[in-house]
N, C-alpha and C positions, 0 to 999 in steps of 0.2 A: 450432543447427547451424552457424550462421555462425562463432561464435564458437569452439569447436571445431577447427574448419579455420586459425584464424590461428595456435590455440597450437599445432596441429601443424606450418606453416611456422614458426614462433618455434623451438622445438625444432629442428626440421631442419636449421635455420641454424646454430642454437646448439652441435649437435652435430658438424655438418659438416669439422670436422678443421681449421677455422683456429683459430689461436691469437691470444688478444689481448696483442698483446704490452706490457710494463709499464715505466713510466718509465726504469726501472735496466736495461734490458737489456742482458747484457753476451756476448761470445760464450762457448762452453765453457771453450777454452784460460786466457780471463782471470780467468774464476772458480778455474778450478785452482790457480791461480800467486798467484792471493789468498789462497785459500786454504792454500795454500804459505805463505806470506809471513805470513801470522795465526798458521802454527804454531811456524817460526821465531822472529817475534815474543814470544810468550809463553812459549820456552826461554830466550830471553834474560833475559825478564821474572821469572821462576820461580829463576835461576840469581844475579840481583840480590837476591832475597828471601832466597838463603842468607846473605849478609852485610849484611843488611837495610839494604840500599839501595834498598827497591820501595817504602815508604811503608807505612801502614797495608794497604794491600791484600796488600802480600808478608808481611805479620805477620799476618794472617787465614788465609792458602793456607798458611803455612807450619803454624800450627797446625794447620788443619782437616785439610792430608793427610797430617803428620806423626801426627794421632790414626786415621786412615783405614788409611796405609799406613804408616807406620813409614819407617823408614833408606832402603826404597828410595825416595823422595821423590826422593832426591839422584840418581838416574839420570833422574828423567822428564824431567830438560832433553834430555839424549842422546836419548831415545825420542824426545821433540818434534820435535827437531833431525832427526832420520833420517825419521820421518813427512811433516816439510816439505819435504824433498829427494825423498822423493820422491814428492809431489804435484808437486813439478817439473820432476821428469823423465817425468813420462808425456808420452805424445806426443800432441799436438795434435789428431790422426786421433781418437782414443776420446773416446768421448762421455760428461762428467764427470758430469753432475747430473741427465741423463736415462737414463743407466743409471748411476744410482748403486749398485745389485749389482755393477756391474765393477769401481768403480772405487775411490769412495770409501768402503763400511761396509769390505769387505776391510784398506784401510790402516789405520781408526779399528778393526776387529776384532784386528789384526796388534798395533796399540798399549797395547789392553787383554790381553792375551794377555801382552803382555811385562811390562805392570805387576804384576800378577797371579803371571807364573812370580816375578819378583824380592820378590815380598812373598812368598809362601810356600814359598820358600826362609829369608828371613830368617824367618819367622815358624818353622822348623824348629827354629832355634838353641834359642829357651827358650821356649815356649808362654805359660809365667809374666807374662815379661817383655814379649812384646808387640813384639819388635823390628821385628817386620814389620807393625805396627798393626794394625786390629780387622782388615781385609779378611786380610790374611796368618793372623792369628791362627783364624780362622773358615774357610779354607780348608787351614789345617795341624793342627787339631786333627782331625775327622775321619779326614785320611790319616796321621796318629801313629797314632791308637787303632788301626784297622784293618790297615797294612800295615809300620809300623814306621817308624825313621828311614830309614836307608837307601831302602828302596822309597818313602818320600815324597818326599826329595831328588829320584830317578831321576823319578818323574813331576812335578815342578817344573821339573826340565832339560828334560823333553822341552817342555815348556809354553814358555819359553824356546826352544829351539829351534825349534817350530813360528811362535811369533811374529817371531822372527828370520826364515823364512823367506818370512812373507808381506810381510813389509815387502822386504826382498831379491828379492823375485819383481819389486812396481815400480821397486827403486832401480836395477835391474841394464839395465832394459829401454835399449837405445839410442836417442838420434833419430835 
């Protein structure tokens, strides 16, 4: 019985709403801005691979997302670039990594959205050919077969447009 009663204060304690906090603790805002700065970084990094100036790692990225996504590859720098900016312009006040629902899947949802409209768009061009690599190709055969060119283009745009506007939703906010 004794024994019982400690692991329910053990528990109680354990549950009690403090946090232990871990060697790297950093505040919200700095993780943002990291995070910011990681994704800038790797636009840059990505954008050196197109003139293979990244070493072996930009000759691996370059193949692996050239066979993935195709031609659009050559905008993920920009989407990078725009996703970085704005994890840096959010405002300080919002809470980055503990409501990561607000803050953070929405900008990484925004970015896949845009990859996606730009691969199946190009994957529109020649199904054949693959322009918009396997992901474009796998999401434009479907809407070829069923609703045509034209009405696939139109639902590609809006896809494109809705990612444009989730990323626009944090770049626009002021501090």
């Amino acid at each position: 019985m004794a024994k019982n009663k400690k692991i329910k204060v053990k528990n109680r304690y354990r549950f009690s709403g403090k946090k232990k906090l871990g060697i790297f603790a950093l505040p919200a805002e700095t993780k943002q801005i990291i995070f910011g700065v990681l994704m800038i970084l790797s636009a840059a990094i990505i954008t050196l691979s197109f003139f293979k100036q990244a070493g072996e790692a930009g000759e691996f990225f370059m193949k692996s997302a050239y066979s993935l996504i195709g031609e659009s590859v050559f905008i993920i720098p920009l989407i990078l670039l725009l996703g970085g900016l704005a994890f840096l312009r959010i405002k300080g006040s919002r809470n980055f990594f503990k409501g990561e629902k607000e803050v953070f899947w929405p900008i990484i949802f925004g970015i896949l959205i845009l990859i996606f409209g730009f691969s199946g768009i190009l994957g529109t061009f020649n199904p054949q050919v693959k322009t918009g690599g396997w992901i474009g190709y796998a999401l434009s055969w479907p809407l070829l077969k069923y609703f045509g060119f034209l009405a696939s283009r139109i639902i590609f745009l809006a896809l494109l447009v809705t990612g444009s506007l989730i990323l626009w939703q944090f770049l626009a906010i002021s501090r």
